[in-house]
C-alpha positions as a Markdown table, in Angstrom:
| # | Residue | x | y | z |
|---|---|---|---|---|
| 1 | Unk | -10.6 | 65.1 | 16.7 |
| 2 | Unk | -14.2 | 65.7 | 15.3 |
| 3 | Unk | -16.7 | 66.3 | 18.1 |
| 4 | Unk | -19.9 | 64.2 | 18.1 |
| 5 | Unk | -22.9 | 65.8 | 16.6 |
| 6 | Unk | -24.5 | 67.6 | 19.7 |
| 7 | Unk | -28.5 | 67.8 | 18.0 |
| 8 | Unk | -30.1 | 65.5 | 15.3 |
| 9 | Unk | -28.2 | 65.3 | 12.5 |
| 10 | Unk | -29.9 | 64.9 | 8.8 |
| 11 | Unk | -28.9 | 62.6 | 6.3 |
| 12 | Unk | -25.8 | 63.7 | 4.5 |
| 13 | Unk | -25.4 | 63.3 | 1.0 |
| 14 | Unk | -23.2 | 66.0 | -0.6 |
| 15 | Unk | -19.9 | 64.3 | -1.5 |
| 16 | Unk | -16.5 | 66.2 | -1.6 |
| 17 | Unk | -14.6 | 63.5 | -3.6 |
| 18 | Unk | -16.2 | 61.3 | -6.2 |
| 19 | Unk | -15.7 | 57.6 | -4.5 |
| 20 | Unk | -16.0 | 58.9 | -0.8 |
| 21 | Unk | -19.2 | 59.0 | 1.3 |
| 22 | Unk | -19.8 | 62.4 | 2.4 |
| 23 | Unk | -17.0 | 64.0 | 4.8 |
| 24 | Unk | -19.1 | 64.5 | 7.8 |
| 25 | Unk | -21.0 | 60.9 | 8.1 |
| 26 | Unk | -17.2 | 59.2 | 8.4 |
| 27 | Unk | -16.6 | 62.0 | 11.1 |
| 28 | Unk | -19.2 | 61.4 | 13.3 |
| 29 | Unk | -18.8 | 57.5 | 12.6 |
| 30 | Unk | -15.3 | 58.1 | 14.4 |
| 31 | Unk | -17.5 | 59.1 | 17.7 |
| 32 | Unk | -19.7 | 56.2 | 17.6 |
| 33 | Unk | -22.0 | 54.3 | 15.6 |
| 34 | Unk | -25.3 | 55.4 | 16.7 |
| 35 | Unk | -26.6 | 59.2 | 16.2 |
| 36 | Unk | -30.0 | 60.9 | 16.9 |
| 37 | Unk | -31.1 | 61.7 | 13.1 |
| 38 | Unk | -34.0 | 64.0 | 12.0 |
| 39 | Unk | -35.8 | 61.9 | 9.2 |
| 40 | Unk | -37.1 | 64.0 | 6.0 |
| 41 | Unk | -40.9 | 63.9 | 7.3 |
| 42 | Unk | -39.6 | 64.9 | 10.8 |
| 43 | Unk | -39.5 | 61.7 | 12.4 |
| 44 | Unk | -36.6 | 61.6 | 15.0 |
| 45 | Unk | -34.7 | 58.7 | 14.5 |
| 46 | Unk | -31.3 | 57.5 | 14.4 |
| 47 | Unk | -28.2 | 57.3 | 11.7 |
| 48 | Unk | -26.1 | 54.0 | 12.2 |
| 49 | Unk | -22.6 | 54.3 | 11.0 |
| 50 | Unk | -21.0 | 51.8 | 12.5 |
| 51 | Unk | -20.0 | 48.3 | 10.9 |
| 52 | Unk | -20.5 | 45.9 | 13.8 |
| 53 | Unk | -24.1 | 47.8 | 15.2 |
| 54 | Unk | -25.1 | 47.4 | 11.3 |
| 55 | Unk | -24.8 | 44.0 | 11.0 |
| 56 | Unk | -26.5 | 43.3 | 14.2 |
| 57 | Unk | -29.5 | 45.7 | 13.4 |
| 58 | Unk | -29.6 | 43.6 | 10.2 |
| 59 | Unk | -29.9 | 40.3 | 11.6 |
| 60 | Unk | -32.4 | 41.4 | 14.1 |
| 61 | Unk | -35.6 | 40.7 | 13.8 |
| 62 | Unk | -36.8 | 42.9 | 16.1 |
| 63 | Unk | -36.5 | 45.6 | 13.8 |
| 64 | Unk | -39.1 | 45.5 | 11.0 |
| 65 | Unk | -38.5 | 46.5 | 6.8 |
| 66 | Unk | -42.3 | 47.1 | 6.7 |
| 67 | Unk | -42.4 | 50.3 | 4.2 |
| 68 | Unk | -45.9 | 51.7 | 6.5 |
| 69 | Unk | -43.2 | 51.3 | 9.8 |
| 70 | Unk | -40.4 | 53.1 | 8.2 |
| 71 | Unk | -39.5 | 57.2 | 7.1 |
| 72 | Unk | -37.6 | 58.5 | 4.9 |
| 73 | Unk | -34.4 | 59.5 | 5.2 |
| 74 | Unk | -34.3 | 61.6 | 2.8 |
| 75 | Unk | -37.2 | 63.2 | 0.5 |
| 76 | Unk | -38.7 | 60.7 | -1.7 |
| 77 | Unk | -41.5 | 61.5 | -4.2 |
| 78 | Unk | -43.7 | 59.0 | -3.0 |
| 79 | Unk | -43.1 | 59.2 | 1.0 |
| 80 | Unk | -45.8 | 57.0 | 2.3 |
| 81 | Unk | -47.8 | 56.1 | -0.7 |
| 82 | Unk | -45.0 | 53.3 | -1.6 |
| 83 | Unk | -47.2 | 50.3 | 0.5 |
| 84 | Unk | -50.1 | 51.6 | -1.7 |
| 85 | Unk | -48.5 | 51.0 | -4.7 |
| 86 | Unk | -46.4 | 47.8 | -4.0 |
| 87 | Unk | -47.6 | 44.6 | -6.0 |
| 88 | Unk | -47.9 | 42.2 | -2.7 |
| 89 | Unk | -44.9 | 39.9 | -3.8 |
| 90 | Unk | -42.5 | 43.2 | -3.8 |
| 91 | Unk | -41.1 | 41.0 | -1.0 |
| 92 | Unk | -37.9 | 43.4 | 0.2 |
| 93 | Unk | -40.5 | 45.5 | 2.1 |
| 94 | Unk | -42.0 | 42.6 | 4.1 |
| 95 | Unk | -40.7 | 40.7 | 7.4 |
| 96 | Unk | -40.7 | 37.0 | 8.6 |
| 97 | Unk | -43.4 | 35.3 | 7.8 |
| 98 | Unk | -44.3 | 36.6 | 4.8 |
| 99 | Unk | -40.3 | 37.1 | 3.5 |
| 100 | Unk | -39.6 | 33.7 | 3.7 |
| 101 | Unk | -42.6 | 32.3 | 1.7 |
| 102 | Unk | -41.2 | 34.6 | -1.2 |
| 103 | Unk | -37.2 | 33.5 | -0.5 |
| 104 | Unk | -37.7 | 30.0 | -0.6 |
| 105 | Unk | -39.4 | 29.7 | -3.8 |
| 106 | Unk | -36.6 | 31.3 | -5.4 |
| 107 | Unk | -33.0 | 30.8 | -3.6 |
| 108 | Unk | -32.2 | 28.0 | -5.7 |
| 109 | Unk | -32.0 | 29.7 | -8.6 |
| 110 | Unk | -29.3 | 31.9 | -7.3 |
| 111 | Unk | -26.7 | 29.6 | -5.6 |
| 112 | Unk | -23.4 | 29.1 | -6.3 |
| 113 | Unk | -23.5 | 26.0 | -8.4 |
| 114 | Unk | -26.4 | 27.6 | -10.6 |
| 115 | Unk | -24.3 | 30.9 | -11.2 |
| 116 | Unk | -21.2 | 28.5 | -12.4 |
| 117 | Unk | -23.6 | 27.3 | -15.0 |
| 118 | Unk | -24.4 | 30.8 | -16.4 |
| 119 | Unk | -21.1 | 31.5 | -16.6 |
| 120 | Unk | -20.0 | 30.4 | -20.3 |
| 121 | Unk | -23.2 | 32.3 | -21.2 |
| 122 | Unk | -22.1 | 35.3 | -19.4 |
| 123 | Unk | -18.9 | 35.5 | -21.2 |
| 124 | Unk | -20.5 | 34.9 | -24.1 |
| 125 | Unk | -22.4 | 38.3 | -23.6 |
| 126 | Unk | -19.0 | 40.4 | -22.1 |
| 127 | Unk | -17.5 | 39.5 | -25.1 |
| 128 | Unk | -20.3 | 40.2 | -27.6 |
| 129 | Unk | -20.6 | 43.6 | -26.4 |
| 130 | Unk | -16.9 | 44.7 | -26.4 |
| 131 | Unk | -16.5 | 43.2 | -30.1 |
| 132 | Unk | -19.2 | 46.0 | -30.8 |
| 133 | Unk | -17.7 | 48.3 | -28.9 |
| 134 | Unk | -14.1 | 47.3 | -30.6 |
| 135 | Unk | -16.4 | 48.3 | -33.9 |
| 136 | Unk | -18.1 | 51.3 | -32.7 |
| 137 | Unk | -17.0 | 54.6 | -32.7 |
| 138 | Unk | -14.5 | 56.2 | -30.4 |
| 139 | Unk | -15.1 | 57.8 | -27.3 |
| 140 | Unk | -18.0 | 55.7 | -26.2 |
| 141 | Unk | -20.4 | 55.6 | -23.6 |
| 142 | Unk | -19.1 | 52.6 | -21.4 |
| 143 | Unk | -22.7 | 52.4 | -19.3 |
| 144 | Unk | -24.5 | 52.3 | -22.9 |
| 145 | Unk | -21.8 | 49.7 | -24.5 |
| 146 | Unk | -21.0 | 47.9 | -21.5 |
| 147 | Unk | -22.0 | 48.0 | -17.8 |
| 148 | Unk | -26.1 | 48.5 | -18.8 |
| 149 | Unk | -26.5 | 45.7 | -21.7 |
| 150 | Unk | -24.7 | 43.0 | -19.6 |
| 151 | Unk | -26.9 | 42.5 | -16.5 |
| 152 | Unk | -30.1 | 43.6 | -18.3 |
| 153 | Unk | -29.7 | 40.9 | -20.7 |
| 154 | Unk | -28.6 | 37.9 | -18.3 |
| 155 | Unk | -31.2 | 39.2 | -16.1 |
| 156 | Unk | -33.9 | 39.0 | -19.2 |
| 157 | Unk | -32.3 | 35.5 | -20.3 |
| 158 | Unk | -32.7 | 34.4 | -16.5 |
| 159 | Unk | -36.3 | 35.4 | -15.7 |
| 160 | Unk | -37.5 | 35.3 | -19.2 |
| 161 | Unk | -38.3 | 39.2 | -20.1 |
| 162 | Unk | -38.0 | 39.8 | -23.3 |
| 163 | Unk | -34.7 | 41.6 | -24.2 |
| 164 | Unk | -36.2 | 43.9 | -27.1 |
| 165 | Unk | -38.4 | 45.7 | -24.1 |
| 166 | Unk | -35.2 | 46.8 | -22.8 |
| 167 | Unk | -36.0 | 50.7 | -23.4 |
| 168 | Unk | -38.7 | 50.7 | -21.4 |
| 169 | Unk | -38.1 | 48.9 | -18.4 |
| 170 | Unk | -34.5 | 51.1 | -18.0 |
| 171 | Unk | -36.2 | 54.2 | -19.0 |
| 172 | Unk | -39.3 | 53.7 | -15.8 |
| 173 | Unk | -36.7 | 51.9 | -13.7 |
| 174 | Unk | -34.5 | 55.1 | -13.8 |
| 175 | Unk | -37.3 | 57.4 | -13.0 |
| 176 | Unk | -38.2 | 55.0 | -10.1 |
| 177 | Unk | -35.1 | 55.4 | -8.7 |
| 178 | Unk | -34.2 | 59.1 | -9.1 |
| 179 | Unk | -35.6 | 61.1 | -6.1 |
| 180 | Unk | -35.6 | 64.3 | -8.5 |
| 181 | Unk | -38.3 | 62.8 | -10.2 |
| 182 | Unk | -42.2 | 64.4 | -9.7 |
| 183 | Unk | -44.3 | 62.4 | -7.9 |
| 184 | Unk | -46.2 | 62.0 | -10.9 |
| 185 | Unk | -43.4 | 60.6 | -13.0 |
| 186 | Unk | -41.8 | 58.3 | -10.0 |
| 187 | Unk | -45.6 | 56.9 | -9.5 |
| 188 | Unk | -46.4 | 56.6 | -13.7 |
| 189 | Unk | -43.2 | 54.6 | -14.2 |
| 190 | Unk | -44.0 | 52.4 | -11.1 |
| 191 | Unk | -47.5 | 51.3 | -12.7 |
| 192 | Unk | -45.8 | 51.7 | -16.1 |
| 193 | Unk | -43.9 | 48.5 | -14.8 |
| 194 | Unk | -46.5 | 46.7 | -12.8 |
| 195 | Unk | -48.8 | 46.7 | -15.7 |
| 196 | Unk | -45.5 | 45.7 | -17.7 |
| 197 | Unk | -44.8 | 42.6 | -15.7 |
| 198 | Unk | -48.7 | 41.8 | -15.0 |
| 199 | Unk | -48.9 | 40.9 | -18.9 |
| 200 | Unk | -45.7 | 39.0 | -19.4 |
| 201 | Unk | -47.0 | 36.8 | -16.2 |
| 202 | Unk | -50.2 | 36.4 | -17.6 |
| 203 | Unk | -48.6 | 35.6 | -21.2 |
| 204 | Unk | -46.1 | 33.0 | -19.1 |
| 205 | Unk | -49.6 | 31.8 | -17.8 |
| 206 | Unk | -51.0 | 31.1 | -21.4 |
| 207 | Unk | -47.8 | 29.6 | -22.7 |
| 208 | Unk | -45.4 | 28.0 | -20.6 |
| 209 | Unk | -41.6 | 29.0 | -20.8 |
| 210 | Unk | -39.0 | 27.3 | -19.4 |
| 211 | Unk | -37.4 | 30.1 | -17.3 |
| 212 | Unk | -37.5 | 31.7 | -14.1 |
| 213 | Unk | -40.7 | 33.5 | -14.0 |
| 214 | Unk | -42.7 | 30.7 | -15.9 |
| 215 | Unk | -41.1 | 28.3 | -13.1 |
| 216 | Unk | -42.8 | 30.3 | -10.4 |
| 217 | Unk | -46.2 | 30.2 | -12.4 |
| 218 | Unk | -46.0 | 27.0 | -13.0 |
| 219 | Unk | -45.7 | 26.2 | -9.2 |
| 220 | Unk | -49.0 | 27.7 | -8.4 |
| 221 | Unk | -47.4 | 29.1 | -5.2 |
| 222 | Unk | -48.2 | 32.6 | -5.9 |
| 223 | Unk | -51.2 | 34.1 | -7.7 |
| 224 | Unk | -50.8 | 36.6 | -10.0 |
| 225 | Unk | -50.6 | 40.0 | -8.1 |
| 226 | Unk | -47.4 | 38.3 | -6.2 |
| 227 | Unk | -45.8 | 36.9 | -9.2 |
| 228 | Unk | -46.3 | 40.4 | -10.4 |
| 229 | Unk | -44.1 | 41.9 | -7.6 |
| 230 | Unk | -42.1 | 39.4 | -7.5 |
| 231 | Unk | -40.9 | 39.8 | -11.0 |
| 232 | Unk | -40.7 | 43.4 | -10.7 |
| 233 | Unk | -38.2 | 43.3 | -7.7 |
| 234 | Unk | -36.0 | 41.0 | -9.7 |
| 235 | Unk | -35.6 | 43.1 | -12.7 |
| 236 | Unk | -35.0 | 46.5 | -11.4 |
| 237 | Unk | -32.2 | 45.2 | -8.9 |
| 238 | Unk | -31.2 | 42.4 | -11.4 |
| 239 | Unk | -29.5 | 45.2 | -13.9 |
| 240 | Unk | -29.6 | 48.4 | -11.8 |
| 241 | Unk | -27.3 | 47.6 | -9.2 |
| 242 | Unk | -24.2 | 45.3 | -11.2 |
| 243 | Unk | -24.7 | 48.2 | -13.9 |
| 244 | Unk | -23.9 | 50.8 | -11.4 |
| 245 | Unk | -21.1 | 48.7 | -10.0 |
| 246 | Unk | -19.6 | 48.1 | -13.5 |
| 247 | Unk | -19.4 | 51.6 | -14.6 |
| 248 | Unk | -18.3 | 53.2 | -11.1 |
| 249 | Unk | -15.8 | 50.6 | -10.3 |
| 250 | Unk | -13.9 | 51.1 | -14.0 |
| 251 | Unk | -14.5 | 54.8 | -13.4 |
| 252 | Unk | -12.6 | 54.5 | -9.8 |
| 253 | Unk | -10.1 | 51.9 | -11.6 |
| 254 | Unk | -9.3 | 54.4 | -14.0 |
| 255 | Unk | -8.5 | 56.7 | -11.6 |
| 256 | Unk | -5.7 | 54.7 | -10.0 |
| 257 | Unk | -3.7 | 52.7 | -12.7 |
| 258 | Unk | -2.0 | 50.8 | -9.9 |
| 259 | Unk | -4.5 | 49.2 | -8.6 |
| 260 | Unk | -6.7 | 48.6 | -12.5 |
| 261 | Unk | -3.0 | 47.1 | -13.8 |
| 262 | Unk | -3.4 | 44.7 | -10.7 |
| 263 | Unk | -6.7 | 43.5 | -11.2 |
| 264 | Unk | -6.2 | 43.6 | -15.0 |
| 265 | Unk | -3.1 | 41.6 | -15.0 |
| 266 | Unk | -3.1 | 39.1 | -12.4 |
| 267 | Unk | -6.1 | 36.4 | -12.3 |
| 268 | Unk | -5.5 | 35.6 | -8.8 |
| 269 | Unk | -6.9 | 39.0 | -7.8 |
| 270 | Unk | -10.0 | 38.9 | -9.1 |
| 271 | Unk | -11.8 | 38.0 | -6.7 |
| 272 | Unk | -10.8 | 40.0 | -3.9 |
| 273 | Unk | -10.7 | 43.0 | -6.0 |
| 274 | Unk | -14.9 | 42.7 | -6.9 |
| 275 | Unk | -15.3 | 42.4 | -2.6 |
| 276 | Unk | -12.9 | 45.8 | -2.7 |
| 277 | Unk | -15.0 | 47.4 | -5.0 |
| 278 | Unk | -18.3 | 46.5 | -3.9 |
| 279 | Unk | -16.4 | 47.6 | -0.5 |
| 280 | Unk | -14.6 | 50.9 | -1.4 |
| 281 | Unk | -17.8 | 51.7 | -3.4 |
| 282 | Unk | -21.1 | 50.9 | -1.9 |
| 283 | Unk | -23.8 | 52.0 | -4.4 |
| 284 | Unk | -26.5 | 51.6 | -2.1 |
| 285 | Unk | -26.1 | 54.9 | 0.0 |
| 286 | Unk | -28.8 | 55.9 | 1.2 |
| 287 | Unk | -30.0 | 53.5 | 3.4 |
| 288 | Unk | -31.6 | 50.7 | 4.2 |
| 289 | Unk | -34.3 | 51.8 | 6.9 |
| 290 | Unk | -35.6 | 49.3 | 9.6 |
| 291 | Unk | -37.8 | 50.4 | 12.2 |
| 292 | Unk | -37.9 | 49.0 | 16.3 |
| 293 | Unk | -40.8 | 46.9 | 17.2 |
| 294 | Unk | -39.6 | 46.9 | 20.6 |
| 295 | Unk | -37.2 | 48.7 | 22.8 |
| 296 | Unk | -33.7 | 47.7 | 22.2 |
| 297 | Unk | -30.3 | 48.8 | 23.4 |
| 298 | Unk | -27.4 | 49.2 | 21.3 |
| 299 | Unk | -24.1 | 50.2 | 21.9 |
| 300 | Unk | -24.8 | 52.5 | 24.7 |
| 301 | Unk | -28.5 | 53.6 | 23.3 |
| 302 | Unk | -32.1 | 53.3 | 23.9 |
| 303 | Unk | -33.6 | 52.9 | 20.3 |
| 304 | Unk | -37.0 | 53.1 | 21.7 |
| 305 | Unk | -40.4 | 50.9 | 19.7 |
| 306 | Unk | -41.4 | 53.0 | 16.5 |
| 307 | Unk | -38.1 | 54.9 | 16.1 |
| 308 | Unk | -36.7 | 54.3 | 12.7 |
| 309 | Unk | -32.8 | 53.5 | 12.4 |
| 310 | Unk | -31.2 | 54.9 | 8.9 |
| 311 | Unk | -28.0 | 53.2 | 7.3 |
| 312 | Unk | -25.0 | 55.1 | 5.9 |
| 313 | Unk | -23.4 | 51.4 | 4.5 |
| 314 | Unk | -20.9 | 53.2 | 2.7 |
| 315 | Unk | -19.3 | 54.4 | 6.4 |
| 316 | Unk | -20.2 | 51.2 | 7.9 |
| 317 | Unk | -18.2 | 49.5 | 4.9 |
| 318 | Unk | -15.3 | 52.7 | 5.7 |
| 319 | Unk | -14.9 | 51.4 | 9.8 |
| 320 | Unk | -11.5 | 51.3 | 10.3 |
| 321 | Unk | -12.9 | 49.0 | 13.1 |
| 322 | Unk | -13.2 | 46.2 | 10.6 |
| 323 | Unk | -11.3 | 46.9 | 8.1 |
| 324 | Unk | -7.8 | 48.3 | 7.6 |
| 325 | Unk | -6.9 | 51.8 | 6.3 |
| 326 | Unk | -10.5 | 51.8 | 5.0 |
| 327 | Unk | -10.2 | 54.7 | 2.9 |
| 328 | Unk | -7.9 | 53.1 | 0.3 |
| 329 | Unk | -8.8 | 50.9 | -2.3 |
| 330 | Unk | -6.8 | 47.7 | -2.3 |
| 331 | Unk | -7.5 | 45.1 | -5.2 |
| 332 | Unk | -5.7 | 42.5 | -3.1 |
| 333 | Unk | -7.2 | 42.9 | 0.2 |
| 334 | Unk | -9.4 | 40.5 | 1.2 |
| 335 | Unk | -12.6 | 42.3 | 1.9 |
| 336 | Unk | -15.3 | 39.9 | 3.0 |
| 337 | Unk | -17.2 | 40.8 | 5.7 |
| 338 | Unk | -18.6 | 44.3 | 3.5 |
| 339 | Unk | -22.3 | 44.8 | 3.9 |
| 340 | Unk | -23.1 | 46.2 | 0.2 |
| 341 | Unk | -25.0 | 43.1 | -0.1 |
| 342 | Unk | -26.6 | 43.7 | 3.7 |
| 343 | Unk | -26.8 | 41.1 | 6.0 |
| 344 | Unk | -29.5 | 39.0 | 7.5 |
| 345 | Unk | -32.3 | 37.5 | 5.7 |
| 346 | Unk | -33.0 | 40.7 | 3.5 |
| 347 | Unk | -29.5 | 40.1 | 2.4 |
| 348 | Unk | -29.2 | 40.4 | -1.5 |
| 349 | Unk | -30.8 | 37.5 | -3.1 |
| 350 | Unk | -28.7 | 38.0 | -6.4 |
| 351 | Unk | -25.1 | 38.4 | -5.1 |
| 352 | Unk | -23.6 | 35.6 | -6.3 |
| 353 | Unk | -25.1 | 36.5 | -10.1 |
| 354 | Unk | -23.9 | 40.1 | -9.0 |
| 355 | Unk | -20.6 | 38.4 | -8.1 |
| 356 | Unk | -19.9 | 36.4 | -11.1 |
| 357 | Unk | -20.7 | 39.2 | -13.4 |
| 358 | Unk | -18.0 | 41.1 | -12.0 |
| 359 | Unk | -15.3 | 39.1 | -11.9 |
| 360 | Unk | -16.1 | 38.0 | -15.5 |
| 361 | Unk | -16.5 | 41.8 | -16.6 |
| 362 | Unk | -13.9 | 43.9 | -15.2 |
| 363 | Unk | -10.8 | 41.6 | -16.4 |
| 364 | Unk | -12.3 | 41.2 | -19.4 |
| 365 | Unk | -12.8 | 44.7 | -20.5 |
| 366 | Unk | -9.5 | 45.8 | -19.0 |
| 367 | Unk | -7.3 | 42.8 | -21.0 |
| 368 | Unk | -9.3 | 44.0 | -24.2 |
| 369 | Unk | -8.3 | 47.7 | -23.8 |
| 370 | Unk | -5.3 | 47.8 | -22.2 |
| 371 | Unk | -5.2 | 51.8 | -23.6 |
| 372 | Unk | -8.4 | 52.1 | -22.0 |
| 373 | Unk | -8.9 | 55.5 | -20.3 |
| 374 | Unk | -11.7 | 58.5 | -19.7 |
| 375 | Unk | -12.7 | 60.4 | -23.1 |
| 376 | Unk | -13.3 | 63.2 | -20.2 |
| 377 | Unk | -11.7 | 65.3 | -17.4 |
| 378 | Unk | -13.0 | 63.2 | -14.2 |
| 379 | Unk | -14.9 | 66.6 | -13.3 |
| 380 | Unk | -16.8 | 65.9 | -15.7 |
| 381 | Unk | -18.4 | 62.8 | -15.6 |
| 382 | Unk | -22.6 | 62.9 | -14.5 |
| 383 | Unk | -22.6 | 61.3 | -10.8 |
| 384 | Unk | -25.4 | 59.4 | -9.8 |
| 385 | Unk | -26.1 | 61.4 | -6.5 |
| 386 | Unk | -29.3 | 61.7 | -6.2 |
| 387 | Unk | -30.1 | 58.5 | -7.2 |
| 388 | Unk | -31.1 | 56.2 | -5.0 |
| 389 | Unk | -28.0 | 53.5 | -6.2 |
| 390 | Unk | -25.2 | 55.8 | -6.4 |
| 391 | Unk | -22.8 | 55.4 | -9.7 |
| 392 | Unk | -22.4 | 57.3 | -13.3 |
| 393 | Unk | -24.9 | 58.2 | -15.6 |
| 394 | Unk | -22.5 | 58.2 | -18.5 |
| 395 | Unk | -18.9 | 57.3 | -18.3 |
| 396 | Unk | -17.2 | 58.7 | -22.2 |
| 397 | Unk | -13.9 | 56.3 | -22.8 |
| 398 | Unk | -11.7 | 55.9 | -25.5 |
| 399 | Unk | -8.5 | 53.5 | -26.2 |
């Protein structure tokens, strides 16, 4: 048995095997699920690993998301500018009030019944982009084909971005969120975007459209600065994250034919095996950071006020604690309960569009190419790992 980490430990990210988090977070996870941490700008903190202390810290509103509260984890590019730089209505780094006035104004376009309705439109895209990739040439790129064109244009449809601005918006959100990116490129593509969706609200101002975004101008709610932010935050996680989910989870599928024959084969699976993935996978992996406004104990520790508490969700999604034989992906094992989505009111907004992307996406482009396999030794293929959404930068396939 692993001993528990004796002084501050650093956040890990080095990886030993592709779908894994790194070997030494699931070790110390074993000895507990809270452990002294030393943050990138030398705060001393604490790493959470644990599934059950995650999902309280998350639903505890004595721990703040406010970006001037939190540090970094790891070295970011724009460490403690990030609150200078927000649009106000980047609402994922705010807490109750101020949260809440955003949410409200836009969780009903994101339920259940409203995700059923985009779903004969959302076909309509999976299977207008593997009809061109049926055409293209062999190998392809399956983020370029598939897993990057699918979200980004429901997402564009949805909020009413214009589709053709498509290069632009991926090419600033990728620098955005790659922490070896220069300051000065991580900060240009930030105001690249704000001045981006600052003109399309202003042009949803001047002509009214009957979409997402001109809905929340034509509410009046929020001046223009918010709807900015607002718009912003919807758009990078609206394509980044299920594009990322798409690619990895056929790239882990791939590499187990048992369990990609099962999902391909057998509708009934479906939807336990998009929980699995999000499960086995969990792109977001470094972090989220929340900070104490008081002191609180937790499992056996003082987290005293101002100390800032780091996430590994990929471990706390790996506690065999919750789930069963945790290091093995199962297609049929009903994984609910994951926090790739997080938990508490910062909980992902777009899930269930996330969700129903999925499930129509995976079957569809596995029952189309049956043959389908990598063009590429696995070794191969560009990880994502210093990303701050962890996935493939390209993922070559041929059938």
């Amino acid at each position: 048995m692993t001993e528990a980490p004796s002084r501050p430990v650093t956040f890990p990210t080095a990886r030993r095997h592709l779908f894994d988090p790194p070997g030494e977070v699931l070790q110390w996870q074993r000895q507990g699920a809270l452990h002294r941490m030393t943050f990138a700008d030398g705060h001393l903190g604490w790493l959470l690993t644990g599934h059950a202390a995650a999902r309280a810290v998350l639903a505890d509103n004595r721990f703040s998301n406010r970006t001037e509260l939190t540090h970094p984890p790891v070295a970011h590019p724009l460490a403690g500018q990030e609150n200078r730089q927000l649009p106000p209505g980047f609402f994922l780094r705010t807490d109750q009030p101020e949260h809440t006035r955003f949410r409200r104004l836009l969780t009903g376009q994101f339920t259940v019944r409203r995700m059923r309705q985009l779903e004969p439109r959302i076909e309509e895209i999976t299977s207008d982009h593997l009809d061109a990739m049926e055409r293209g040439d062999r190998p392809a790129d399956l983020v370029q084909a598939f897993a990057l064109p699918i979200p980004s244009l429901v997402i564009c449809e949805l909020l009413g971005v214009p589709y053709g601005d498509r290069a632009q918006f991926q090419r600033d959100s990728a620098a955005l969120l790659n922490l070896d990116s220069s300051a000065e490129r991580m900060g240009a593509a930030l105001v690249d975007l704000m001045a981006y969706m600052r003109d399309l609200v202003l042009r949803k101002r001047a002509e009214p459209a009957d979409d997402l975004l001109g809905g929340l101008v034509a509410s009046g709610e929020l001046d223009d600065e918010e709807l900015t932010g607002v718009a912003l935050l919807l758009l990078i996680a609206g394509h980044e994250t299920t594009a990322n989910m798409l690619a990895l989870g056929t790239f882990a599928l791939l590499r187990d034919p048992a369990q990609l024959a099962l999902l391909r084969d057998d509708p009934a699976v479906v939807d336990n095996a998009v929980e699995e993935l999000l499960r086995y996978l969990t792109i977001i992996h470094m972090g989220p950071v929340r900070t104490a406004l008081e002191d609180v104990e937790l499992d056996g520790h003082l987290i005293r006020a101002g100390e800032s508490v780091a996430f590994s969700l990929p471990a706390a999604n790996r506690d065999p604690e919750r789930f069963d034989d945790p290091d093995t992906l199962d297609v049929t094992r009903p994984a609910t309960g994951h926090l790739s989505f997080g938990h508490g009111i910062h909980q992902c907004l777009g899930q269930q569009l996330a969700r129903t992307e999925m499930r129509i996406a995976y079957p569809a482009l596995l029952r189309r190419f049956p043959g389908l396999r990598l063009a590429v030794p696995a070794e191969e293929v560009p990880m994502r790992s210093h990303m701050t959404i962890y996935g493939v930068h390209r993922l070559p396939v041929t059938w």
